[in-house]
C-alpha positions in Angstrom: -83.6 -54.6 10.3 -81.7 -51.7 11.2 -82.8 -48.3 9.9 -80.8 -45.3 9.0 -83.0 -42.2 9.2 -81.9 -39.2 7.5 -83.7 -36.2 8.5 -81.8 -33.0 6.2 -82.5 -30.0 7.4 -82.4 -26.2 6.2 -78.6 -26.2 7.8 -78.5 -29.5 9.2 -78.4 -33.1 8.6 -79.7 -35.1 11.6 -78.7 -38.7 11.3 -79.8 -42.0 13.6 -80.0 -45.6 13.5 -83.0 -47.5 14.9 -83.1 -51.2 15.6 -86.1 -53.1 15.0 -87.7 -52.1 18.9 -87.3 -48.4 17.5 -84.7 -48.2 20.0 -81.8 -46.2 18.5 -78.5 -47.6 18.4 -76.6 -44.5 17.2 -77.3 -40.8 16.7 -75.0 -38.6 14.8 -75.6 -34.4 14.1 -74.1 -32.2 11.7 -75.0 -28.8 12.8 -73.6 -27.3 9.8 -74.0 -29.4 6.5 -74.6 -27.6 3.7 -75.6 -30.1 1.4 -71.9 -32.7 0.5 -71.1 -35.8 1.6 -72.1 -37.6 4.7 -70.0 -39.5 6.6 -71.0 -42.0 9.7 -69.3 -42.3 12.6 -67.2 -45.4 13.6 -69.2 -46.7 16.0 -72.4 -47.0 13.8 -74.1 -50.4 13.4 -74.9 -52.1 10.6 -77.6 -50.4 8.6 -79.6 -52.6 6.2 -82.5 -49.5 4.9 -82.3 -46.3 4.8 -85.2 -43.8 5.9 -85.3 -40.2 4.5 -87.4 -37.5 5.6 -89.2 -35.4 2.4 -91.5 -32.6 3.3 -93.1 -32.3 0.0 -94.8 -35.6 -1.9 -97.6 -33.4 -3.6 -100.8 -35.1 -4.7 -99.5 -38.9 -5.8 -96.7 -40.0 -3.2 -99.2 -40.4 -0.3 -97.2 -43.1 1.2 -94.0 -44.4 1.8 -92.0 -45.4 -1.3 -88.7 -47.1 -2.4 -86.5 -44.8 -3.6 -85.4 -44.9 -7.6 -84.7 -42.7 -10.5 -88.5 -42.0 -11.0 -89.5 -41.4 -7.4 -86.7 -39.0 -7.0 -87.6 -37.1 -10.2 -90.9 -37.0 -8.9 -89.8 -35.9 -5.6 -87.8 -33.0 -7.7 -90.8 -32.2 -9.2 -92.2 -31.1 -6.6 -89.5 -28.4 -5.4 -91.0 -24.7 -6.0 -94.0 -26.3 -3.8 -91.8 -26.5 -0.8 -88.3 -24.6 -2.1 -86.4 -24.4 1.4 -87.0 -28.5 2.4 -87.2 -29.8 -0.9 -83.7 -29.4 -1.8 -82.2 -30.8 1.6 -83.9 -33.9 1.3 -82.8 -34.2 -2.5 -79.3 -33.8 -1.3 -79.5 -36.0 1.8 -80.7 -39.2 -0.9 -77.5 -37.8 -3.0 -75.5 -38.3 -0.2 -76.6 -41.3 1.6 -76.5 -43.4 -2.3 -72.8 -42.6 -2.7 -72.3 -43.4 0.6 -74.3 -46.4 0.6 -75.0 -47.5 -2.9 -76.1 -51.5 -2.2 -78.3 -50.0 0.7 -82.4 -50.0 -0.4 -83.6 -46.2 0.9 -87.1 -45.2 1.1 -89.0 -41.5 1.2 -91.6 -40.8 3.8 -93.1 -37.7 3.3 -94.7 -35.0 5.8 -97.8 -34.4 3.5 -98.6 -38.1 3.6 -100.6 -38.1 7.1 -102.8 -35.5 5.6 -104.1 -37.3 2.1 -106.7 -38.0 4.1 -108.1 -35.0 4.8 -111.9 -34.8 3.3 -112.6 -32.8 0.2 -114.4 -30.2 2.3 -111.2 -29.9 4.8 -108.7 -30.4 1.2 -110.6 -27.9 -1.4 -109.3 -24.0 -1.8 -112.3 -22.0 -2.9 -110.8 -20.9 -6.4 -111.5 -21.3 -9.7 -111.6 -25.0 -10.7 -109.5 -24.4 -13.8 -106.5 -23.3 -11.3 -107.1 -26.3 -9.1 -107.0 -28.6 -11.8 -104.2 -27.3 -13.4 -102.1 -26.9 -10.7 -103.1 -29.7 -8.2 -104.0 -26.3 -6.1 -105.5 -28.4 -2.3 -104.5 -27.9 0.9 -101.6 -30.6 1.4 -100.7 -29.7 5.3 -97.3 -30.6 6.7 -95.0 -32.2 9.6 -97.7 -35.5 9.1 -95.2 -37.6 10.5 -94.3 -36.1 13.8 -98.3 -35.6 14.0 -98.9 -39.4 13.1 -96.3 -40.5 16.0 -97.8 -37.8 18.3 -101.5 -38.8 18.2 -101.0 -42.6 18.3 -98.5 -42.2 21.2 -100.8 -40.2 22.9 -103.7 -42.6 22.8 -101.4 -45.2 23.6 -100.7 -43.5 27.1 -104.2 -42.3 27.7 -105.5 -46.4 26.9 -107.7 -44.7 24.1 -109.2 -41.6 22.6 -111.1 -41.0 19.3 -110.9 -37.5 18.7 -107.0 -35.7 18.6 -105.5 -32.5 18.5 -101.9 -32.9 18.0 -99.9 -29.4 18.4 -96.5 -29.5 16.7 -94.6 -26.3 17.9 -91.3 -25.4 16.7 -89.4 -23.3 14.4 -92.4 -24.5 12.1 -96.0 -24.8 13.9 -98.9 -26.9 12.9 -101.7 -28.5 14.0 -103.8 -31.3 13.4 -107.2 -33.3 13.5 -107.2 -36.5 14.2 -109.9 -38.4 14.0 -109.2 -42.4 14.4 -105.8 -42.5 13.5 -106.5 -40.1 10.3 -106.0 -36.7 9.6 -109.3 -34.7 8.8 -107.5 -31.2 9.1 -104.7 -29.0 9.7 -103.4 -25.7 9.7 -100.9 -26.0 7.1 -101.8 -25.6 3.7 -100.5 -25.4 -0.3 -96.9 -24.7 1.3 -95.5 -24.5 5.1 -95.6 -21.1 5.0 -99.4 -21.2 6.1 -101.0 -21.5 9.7 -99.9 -20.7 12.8 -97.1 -17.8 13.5 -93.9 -19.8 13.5 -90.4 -19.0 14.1 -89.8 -16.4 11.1 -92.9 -17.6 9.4 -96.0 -15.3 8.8 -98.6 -17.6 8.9 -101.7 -16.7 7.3 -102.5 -13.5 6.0 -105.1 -11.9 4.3 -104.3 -12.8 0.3 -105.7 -8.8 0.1 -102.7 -7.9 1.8 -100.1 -9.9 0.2 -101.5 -8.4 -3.4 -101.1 -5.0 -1.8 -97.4 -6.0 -1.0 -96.8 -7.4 -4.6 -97.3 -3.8 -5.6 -94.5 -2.2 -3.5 -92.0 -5.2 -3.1 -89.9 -7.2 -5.3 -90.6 -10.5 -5.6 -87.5 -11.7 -3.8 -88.1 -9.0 -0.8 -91.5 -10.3 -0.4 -90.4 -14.1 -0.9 -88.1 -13.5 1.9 -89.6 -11.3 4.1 -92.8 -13.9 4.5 -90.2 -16.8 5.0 -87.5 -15.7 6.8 -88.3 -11.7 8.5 -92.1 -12.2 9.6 -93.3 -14.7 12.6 -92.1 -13.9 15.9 -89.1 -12.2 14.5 -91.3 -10.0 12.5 -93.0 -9.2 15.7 -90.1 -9.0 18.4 -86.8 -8.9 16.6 -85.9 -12.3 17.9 -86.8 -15.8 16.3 -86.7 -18.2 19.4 -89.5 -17.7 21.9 -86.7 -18.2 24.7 -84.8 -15.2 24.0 -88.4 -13.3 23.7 -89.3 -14.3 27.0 -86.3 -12.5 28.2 -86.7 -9.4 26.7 -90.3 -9.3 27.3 -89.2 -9.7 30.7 -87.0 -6.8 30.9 -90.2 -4.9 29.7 -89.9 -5.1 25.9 -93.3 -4.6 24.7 -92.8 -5.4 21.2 -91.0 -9.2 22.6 -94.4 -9.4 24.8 -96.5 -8.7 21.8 -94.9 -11.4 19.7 -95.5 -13.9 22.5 -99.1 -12.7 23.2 -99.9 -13.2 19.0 -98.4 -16.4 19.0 -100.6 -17.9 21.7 -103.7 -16.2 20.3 -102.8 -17.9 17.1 -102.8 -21.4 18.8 -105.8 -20.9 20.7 -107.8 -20.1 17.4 -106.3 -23.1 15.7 -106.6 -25.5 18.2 -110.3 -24.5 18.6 -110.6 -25.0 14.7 -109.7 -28.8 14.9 -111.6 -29.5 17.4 -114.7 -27.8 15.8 -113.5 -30.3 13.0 -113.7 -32.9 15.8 -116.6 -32.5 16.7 -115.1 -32.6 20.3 -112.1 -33.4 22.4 -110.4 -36.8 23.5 -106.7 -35.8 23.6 -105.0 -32.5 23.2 -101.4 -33.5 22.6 -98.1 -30.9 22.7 -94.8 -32.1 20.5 -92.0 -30.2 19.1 -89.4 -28.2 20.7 -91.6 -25.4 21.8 -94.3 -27.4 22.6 -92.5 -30.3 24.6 -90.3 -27.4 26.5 -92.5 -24.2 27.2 -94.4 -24.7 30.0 -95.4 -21.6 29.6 -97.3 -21.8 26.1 -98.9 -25.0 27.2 -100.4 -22.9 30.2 -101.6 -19.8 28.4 -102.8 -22.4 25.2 -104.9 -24.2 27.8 -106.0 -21.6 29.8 -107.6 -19.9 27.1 -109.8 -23.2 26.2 -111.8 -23.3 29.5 -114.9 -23.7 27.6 -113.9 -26.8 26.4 -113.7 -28.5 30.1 -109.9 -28.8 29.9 -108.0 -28.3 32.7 -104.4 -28.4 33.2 -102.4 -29.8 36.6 -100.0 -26.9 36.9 -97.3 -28.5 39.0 -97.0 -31.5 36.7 -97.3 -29.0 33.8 -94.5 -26.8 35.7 -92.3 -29.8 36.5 -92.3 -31.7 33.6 -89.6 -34.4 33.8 -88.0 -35.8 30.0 -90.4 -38.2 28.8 -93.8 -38.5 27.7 -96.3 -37.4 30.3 -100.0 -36.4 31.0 -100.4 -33.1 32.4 -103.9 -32.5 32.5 -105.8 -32.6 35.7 -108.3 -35.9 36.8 -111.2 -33.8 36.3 -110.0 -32.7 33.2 -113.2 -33.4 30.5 -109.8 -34.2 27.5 -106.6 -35.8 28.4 -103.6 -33.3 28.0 -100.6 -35.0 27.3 -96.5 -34.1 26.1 -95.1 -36.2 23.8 -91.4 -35.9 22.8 -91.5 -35.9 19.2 -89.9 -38.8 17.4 -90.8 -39.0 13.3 -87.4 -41.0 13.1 -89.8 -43.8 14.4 -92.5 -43.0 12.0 -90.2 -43.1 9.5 -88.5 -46.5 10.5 -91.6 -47.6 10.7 -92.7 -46.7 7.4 -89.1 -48.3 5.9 -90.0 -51.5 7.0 -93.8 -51.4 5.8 -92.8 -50.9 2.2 -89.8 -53.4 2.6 -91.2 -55.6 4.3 
Protein backbone atom coordinates (compact mmCIF):
# COMPACT_ATOMS: atom_id res chain seq x y z
CA UNK A 1 0.00 0.00 0.00
CA UNK A 2 1.32 3.19 -0.86
CA UNK A 3 0.66 6.11 1.52
CA UNK A 4 0.26 9.72 0.74
CA UNK A 5 1.16 11.76 3.87
CA UNK A 6 -0.05 15.23 4.04
CA UNK A 7 1.54 17.10 6.67
CA UNK A 8 -0.13 21.11 6.32
CA UNK A 9 1.57 23.44 7.89
CA UNK A 10 1.08 27.15 9.26
CA UNK A 11 2.52 28.30 5.60
CA UNK A 12 3.37 25.10 4.13
CA UNK A 13 2.10 21.91 2.81
CA UNK A 14 4.66 19.07 3.12
CA UNK A 15 3.74 16.18 0.91
CA UNK A 16 5.36 12.41 0.59
CA UNK A 17 4.62 9.08 -0.49
CA UNK A 18 5.76 6.03 1.46
CA UNK A 19 5.78 2.42 0.24
CA UNK A 20 4.89 -0.30 2.35
CA UNK A 21 9.02 -0.61 3.86
CA UNK A 22 8.26 3.17 4.89
CA UNK A 23 10.65 3.95 2.32
CA UNK A 24 9.55 7.03 0.46
CA UNK A 25 9.05 6.91 -3.04
CA UNK A 26 8.39 10.73 -3.63
CA UNK A 27 8.59 13.88 -1.62
CA UNK A 28 7.10 17.03 -2.79
CA UNK A 29 7.15 20.79 -0.72
CA UNK A 30 5.16 23.80 -1.08
CA UNK A 31 6.88 26.44 0.84
CA UNK A 32 4.24 28.80 0.30
CA UNK A 33 0.57 27.20 0.28
CA UNK A 34 -1.85 29.09 1.73
CA UNK A 35 -4.54 26.79 1.93
CA UNK A 36 -6.04 25.92 -2.33
CA UNK A 37 -5.53 23.16 -4.22
CA UNK A 38 -2.73 20.68 -4.20
CA UNK A 39 -1.34 19.44 -7.06
CA UNK A 40 1.27 16.25 -7.27
CA UNK A 41 4.07 16.11 -9.24
CA UNK A 42 4.39 13.84 -12.41
CA UNK A 43 6.57 11.50 -11.17
CA UNK A 44 4.44 10.48 -8.06
CA UNK A 45 3.46 6.76 -7.67
CA UNK A 46 0.48 5.38 -7.27
CA UNK A 47 -1.13 6.28 -3.98
CA UNK A 48 -3.84 3.93 -2.63
CA UNK A 49 -4.44 5.92 1.23
CA UNK A 50 -3.98 9.00 2.24
CA UNK A 51 -2.38 10.01 5.69
CA UNK A 52 -3.07 13.49 7.18
CA UNK A 53 -1.41 15.03 9.99
CA UNK A 54 -4.10 16.82 12.63
CA UNK A 55 -2.68 18.47 15.77
CA UNK A 56 -5.78 18.68 17.59
CA UNK A 57 -8.26 15.34 18.20
CA UNK A 58 -9.38 16.65 21.73
CA UNK A 59 -10.75 14.04 24.26
CA UNK A 60 -12.53 11.18 21.78
CA UNK A 61 -10.21 10.85 18.53
CA UNK A 62 -7.44 9.08 20.46
CA UNK A 63 -6.52 7.06 17.55
CA UNK A 64 -6.21 6.95 14.05
CA UNK A 65 -9.50 7.26 12.10
CA UNK A 66 -11.05 7.02 8.55
CA UNK A 67 -11.82 10.16 7.44
CA UNK A 68 -15.82 11.15 6.73
CA UNK A 69 -18.30 13.84 7.08
CA UNK A 70 -18.56 13.21 10.92
CA UNK A 71 -14.87 12.83 11.70
CA UNK A 72 -14.10 15.93 9.92
CA UNK A 73 -16.88 17.85 11.78
CA UNK A 74 -15.46 16.52 14.77
CA UNK A 75 -12.06 17.47 13.75
CA UNK A 76 -13.65 21.15 13.19
CA UNK A 77 -14.94 21.11 16.42
CA UNK A 78 -12.07 21.21 17.79
CA UNK A 79 -10.55 24.43 16.12
CA UNK A 80 -10.43 27.36 18.87
CA UNK A 81 -8.37 24.45 20.97
CA UNK A 82 -5.54 24.57 18.47
CA UNK A 83 -6.61 27.82 16.06
CA UNK A 84 -3.20 28.12 14.05
CA UNK A 85 -2.94 24.01 13.12
CA UNK A 86 -6.39 23.24 13.09
CA UNK A 87 -7.32 25.05 10.11
CA UNK A 88 -4.28 23.72 7.88
CA UNK A 89 -5.04 20.37 8.39
CA UNK A 90 -8.95 21.05 7.59
CA UNK A 91 -7.75 22.52 4.40
CA UNK A 92 -5.11 19.97 3.46
CA UNK A 93 -8.31 16.97 3.70
CA UNK A 94 -10.23 19.73 1.40
CA UNK A 95 -7.57 19.55 -0.86
CA UNK A 96 -6.31 16.13 -1.07
CA UNK A 97 -10.59 14.90 -1.48
CA UNK A 98 -10.94 17.04 -4.66
CA UNK A 99 -7.87 15.93 -5.69
CA UNK A 100 -8.33 12.45 -4.94
CA UNK A 101 -11.96 11.74 -4.30
CA UNK A 102 -12.02 7.57 -4.80
CA UNK A 103 -8.78 7.67 -2.50
CA UNK A 104 -9.80 6.37 1.42
CA UNK A 105 -7.76 9.16 3.81
CA UNK A 106 -7.28 8.80 7.35
CA UNK A 107 -6.41 11.54 10.43
CA UNK A 108 -3.69 10.79 12.90
CA UNK A 109 -3.51 13.19 15.47
CA UNK A 110 -0.57 14.65 17.59
CA UNK A 111 -2.59 14.44 20.89
CA UNK A 112 -3.22 10.81 20.34
CA UNK A 113 0.30 9.48 21.96
CA UNK A 114 -0.65 11.30 25.03
CA UNK A 115 -4.36 9.78 25.90
CA UNK A 116 -2.45 7.85 27.90
CA UNK A 117 -1.13 9.93 30.20
CA UNK A 118 -2.51 9.04 34.01
CA UNK A 119 -5.12 11.10 35.58
CA UNK A 120 -2.52 12.52 37.95
CA UNK A 121 -0.12 13.48 34.90
CA UNK A 122 -3.82 14.55 32.67
CA UNK A 123 -5.87 16.61 35.62
CA UNK A 124 -5.56 20.69 35.82
CA UNK A 125 -6.24 21.62 39.44
CA UNK A 126 -9.56 23.72 38.75
CA UNK A 127 -12.78 23.64 39.51
CA UNK A 128 -14.46 20.34 38.45
CA UNK A 129 -17.47 22.12 36.97
CA UNK A 130 -14.92 23.87 34.33
CA UNK A 131 -13.25 20.57 33.61
CA UNK A 132 -16.29 18.92 33.00
CA UNK A 133 -17.70 21.39 31.00
CA UNK A 134 -15.07 22.02 28.91
CA UNK A 135 -13.13 18.75 28.63
CA UNK A 136 -10.36 21.19 30.47
CA UNK A 137 -6.99 18.11 30.71
CA UNK A 138 -3.83 18.48 29.69
CA UNK A 139 -3.88 16.90 25.99
CA UNK A 140 0.11 17.44 25.14
CA UNK A 141 1.19 17.64 21.50
CA UNK A 142 3.69 16.50 18.53
CA UNK A 143 2.73 12.60 19.95
CA UNK A 144 3.63 11.35 16.76
CA UNK A 145 7.09 12.47 16.15
CA UNK A 146 7.52 11.55 19.99
CA UNK A 147 5.94 7.97 19.29
CA UNK A 148 8.55 7.40 16.24
CA UNK A 149 11.28 9.01 18.37
CA UNK A 150 11.14 6.69 21.43
CA UNK A 151 10.47 3.37 19.66
CA UNK A 152 13.34 4.20 17.23
CA UNK A 153 15.48 4.92 19.92
CA UNK A 154 14.98 1.74 21.76
CA UNK A 155 15.20 -0.03 18.65
CA UNK A 156 18.97 1.24 18.27
CA UNK A 157 19.90 0.98 21.85
CA UNK A 158 18.41 -3.12 21.67
CA UNK A 159 15.99 -1.85 24.65
CA UNK A 160 15.10 0.64 27.21
CA UNK A 161 12.05 1.06 29.57
CA UNK A 162 12.10 4.40 30.66
CA UNK A 163 12.20 7.55 27.66
CA UNK A 164 12.66 10.98 27.35
CA UNK A 165 11.99 12.05 23.98
CA UNK A 166 13.02 15.85 23.30
CA UNK A 167 11.19 17.32 20.19
CA UNK A 168 12.91 20.78 19.52
CA UNK A 169 11.80 22.95 16.79
CA UNK A 170 9.92 25.94 16.02
CA UNK A 171 7.47 24.18 18.58
CA UNK A 172 9.34 22.30 21.70
CA UNK A 173 8.01 19.47 23.71
CA UNK A 174 8.92 16.79 25.73
CA UNK A 175 7.85 13.57 26.74
CA UNK A 176 7.72 10.46 29.18
CA UNK A 177 7.74 7.42 27.92
CA UNK A 178 7.27 4.72 29.87
CA UNK A 179 6.96 1.19 27.76
CA UNK A 180 5.99 2.49 24.63
CA UNK A 181 3.31 5.02 26.41
CA UNK A 182 3.21 8.36 27.18
CA UNK A 183 2.83 9.14 31.04
CA UNK A 184 3.75 12.93 30.60
CA UNK A 185 4.65 15.96 28.69
CA UNK A 186 5.21 19.41 28.64
CA UNK A 187 2.59 20.52 26.42
CA UNK A 188 -0.67 21.10 27.75
CA UNK A 189 -4.59 22.39 27.00
CA UNK A 190 -3.08 24.02 23.75
CA UNK A 191 0.66 24.11 22.13
CA UNK A 192 1.23 27.21 23.48
CA UNK A 193 2.38 25.54 26.84
CA UNK A 194 5.88 24.18 27.89
CA UNK A 195 9.05 24.81 26.86
CA UNK A 196 10.22 28.37 25.25
CA UNK A 197 9.77 27.72 21.52
CA UNK A 198 10.45 29.59 18.51
CA UNK A 199 7.87 32.64 19.09
CA UNK A 200 6.08 30.72 21.71
CA UNK A 201 6.02 31.82 25.51
CA UNK A 202 5.82 28.78 27.08
CA UNK A 203 4.47 28.67 30.43
CA UNK A 204 3.83 31.53 32.47
CA UNK A 205 2.51 32.40 35.57
CA UNK A 206 -1.65 32.48 34.95
CA UNK A 207 -1.02 35.59 37.61
CA UNK A 208 0.72 37.30 35.03
CA UNK A 209 -1.28 36.63 32.05
CA UNK A 210 -4.49 38.13 34.14
CA UNK A 211 -2.35 41.09 34.83
CA UNK A 212 -1.85 41.41 30.98
CA UNK A 213 -5.68 40.96 30.28
CA UNK A 214 -6.01 44.25 32.11
CA UNK A 215 -3.71 46.37 29.81
CA UNK A 216 -3.97 44.47 26.43
CA UNK A 217 -6.56 43.76 23.97
CA UNK A 218 -7.43 40.47 23.53
CA UNK A 219 -5.90 40.27 20.00
CA UNK A 220 -2.43 41.98 21.21
CA UNK A 221 -2.22 39.53 23.94
CA UNK A 222 -3.45 36.52 21.63
CA UNK A 223 -0.60 37.45 19.46
CA UNK A 224 2.01 38.57 21.41
CA UNK A 225 1.93 34.95 23.46
CA UNK A 226 1.84 33.14 19.93
CA UNK A 227 3.77 34.80 17.60
CA UNK A 228 6.22 37.89 19.63
CA UNK A 229 7.25 35.97 22.85
CA UNK A 230 9.84 32.74 22.89
CA UNK A 231 13.16 33.32 21.74
CA UNK A 232 12.03 36.23 19.69
CA UNK A 233 10.50 37.77 22.67
CA UNK A 234 13.82 37.44 24.22
CA UNK A 235 16.48 38.23 21.31
CA UNK A 236 14.61 39.75 18.50
CA UNK A 237 15.24 36.72 16.33
CA UNK A 238 13.09 33.45 16.04
CA UNK A 239 15.63 30.86 14.88
CA UNK A 240 18.29 29.85 17.40
CA UNK A 241 20.88 29.98 14.40
CA UNK A 242 20.71 33.53 13.70
CA UNK A 243 20.85 34.00 17.79
CA UNK A 244 23.88 32.26 17.89
CA UNK A 245 25.32 34.83 15.66
CA UNK A 246 24.40 37.77 17.26
CA UNK A 247 25.14 36.37 20.60
CA UNK A 248 28.37 35.95 19.10
CA UNK A 249 29.05 39.32 18.02
CA UNK A 250 28.32 40.09 21.82
CA UNK A 251 24.53 40.64 21.79
CA UNK A 252 23.53 40.02 25.28
CA UNK A 253 19.94 40.06 24.88
CA UNK A 254 20.53 37.03 21.76
CA UNK A 255 22.79 35.21 24.64
CA UNK A 256 20.00 35.60 27.06
CA UNK A 257 17.37 34.02 24.80
CA UNK A 258 19.71 31.08 24.24
CA UNK A 259 20.75 30.80 27.99
CA UNK A 260 16.49 30.63 28.94
CA UNK A 261 15.93 28.27 26.39
CA UNK A 262 18.34 25.68 27.71
CA UNK A 263 17.38 26.37 31.33
CA UNK A 264 13.94 25.57 30.17
CA UNK A 265 14.95 22.14 28.81
CA UNK A 266 17.02 21.18 31.60
CA UNK A 267 13.95 21.69 33.98
CA UNK A 268 11.62 19.75 31.72
CA UNK A 269 13.68 17.06 30.95
CA UNK A 270 14.33 16.57 34.67
CA UNK A 271 10.42 16.68 35.17
CA UNK A 272 9.91 13.50 32.96
CA UNK A 273 12.28 11.72 34.22
CA UNK A 274 11.14 12.41 37.81
CA UNK A 275 7.87 11.01 36.16
CA UNK A 276 10.16 8.11 35.10
CA UNK A 277 11.26 7.20 37.91
CA UNK A 278 14.75 7.18 36.16
CA UNK A 279 16.56 7.17 32.83
CA UNK A 280 16.93 4.47 29.94
CA UNK A 281 17.11 6.72 26.88
CA UNK A 282 17.34 10.48 26.48
CA UNK A 283 16.39 10.91 22.83
CA UNK A 284 16.91 14.50 20.65
CA UNK A 285 14.45 14.94 17.42
CA UNK A 286 13.30 17.88 15.61
CA UNK A 287 15.17 20.41 13.70
CA UNK A 288 16.80 22.08 16.64
CA UNK A 289 17.36 19.14 18.36
CA UNK A 290 18.69 16.78 15.53
CA UNK A 291 21.04 19.90 14.25
CA UNK A 292 22.35 22.01 17.39
CA UNK A 293 25.08 20.35 18.77
CA UNK A 294 25.27 22.88 20.82
CA UNK A 295 21.90 22.61 22.79
CA UNK A 296 22.45 18.92 23.05
CA UNK A 297 25.77 19.78 24.99
CA UNK A 298 24.67 22.53 27.34
CA UNK A 299 21.07 20.21 27.80
CA UNK A 300 23.36 17.35 28.90
CA UNK A 301 25.79 19.00 30.64
CA UNK A 302 23.48 20.42 33.00
CA UNK A 303 22.07 16.73 33.91
CA UNK A 304 25.35 15.39 35.52
CA UNK A 305 23.50 14.17 38.39
CA UNK A 306 21.74 11.87 36.51
CA UNK A 307 25.04 9.86 35.34
CA UNK A 308 24.64 10.98 31.79
CA UNK A 309 27.51 11.65 29.85
CA UNK A 310 27.84 12.84 26.48
CA UNK A 311 30.92 11.68 23.78
CA UNK A 312 31.61 15.16 22.49
CA UNK A 313 33.31 14.36 19.24
CA UNK A 314 30.48 12.10 18.12
CA UNK A 315 28.13 14.77 19.57
CA UNK A 316 30.32 17.49 17.59
CA UNK A 317 30.47 15.41 14.41
CA UNK A 318 27.29 14.09 13.98
CA UNK A 319 26.92 12.54 10.48
CA UNK A 320 22.92 12.44 8.86
CA UNK A 321 21.35 9.61 10.33
CA UNK A 322 20.31 8.27 13.48
CA UNK A 323 23.09 7.94 15.97
CA UNK A 324 24.11 7.43 19.75
CA UNK A 325 26.08 10.11 21.14
CA UNK A 326 26.45 9.33 24.65
CA UNK A 327 29.59 8.08 26.08
CA UNK A 328 30.15 3.91 27.08
CA UNK A 329 30.13 4.89 30.62
CA UNK A 330 27.21 6.87 30.15
CA UNK A 331 24.53 5.49 33.12
CA UNK A 332 21.38 6.41 30.01
CA UNK A 333 21.86 5.97 26.36
CA UNK A 334 21.82 9.41 24.49
CA UNK A 335 20.73 9.10 21.10
CA UNK A 336 19.60 11.57 17.75
CA UNK A 337 16.94 10.51 15.94
CA UNK A 338 15.85 12.35 12.64
CA UNK A 339 12.33 12.82 13.08
CA UNK A 340 10.03 11.01 10.75
CA UNK A 341 6.02 11.24 11.88
CA UNK A 342 5.30 10.61 7.99
CA UNK A 343 6.18 7.03 9.14
CA UNK A 344 4.02 7.13 12.19
CA UNK A 345 1.42 8.29 10.22
CA UNK A 346 1.73 5.61 7.32
CA UNK A 347 1.89 3.49 9.86
CA UNK A 348 -1.22 4.44 11.55
CA UNK A 349 -3.10 4.48 7.76
CA UNK A 350 -2.53 1.03 7.36
CA UNK A 351 -3.61 -0.03 11.01
CA UNK A 352 -7.04 1.33 10.57
CA UNK A 353 -7.20 0.12 6.86
CA UNK A 354 -5.90 -2.76 7.27
Amino acid sequence: MNVLVVNAGSSSLKLSVLGEGDEVLSQHHVERWEGGAVELPDDVPEVHAVGHRVVHGGADLTEPVALTDRTRAEIERLTDLAPLHQPRALAGIDAVTALLPDVPQVACFDTAFHATLPPVASTYPLPERWRRRWGLRRYGFHGLSHAYAARRAVDLAGGGSRVVTCHLGAGCSLAAVRDGRSVDTTMGFTPLGGLVMATRSGDLDPGLLLWLRDRLDPEDLDDGLEHGSGLAGLGGRADLRDLREAASGGDVDAALAIDVFVHRLRQGVASMVASLGGLDLLVFTGGIGEHDAAVRADAVRGLGFLGVELDDSRNADLDDGDTRISTSASAAGVFVVEAREDVEIARGVRRVLG
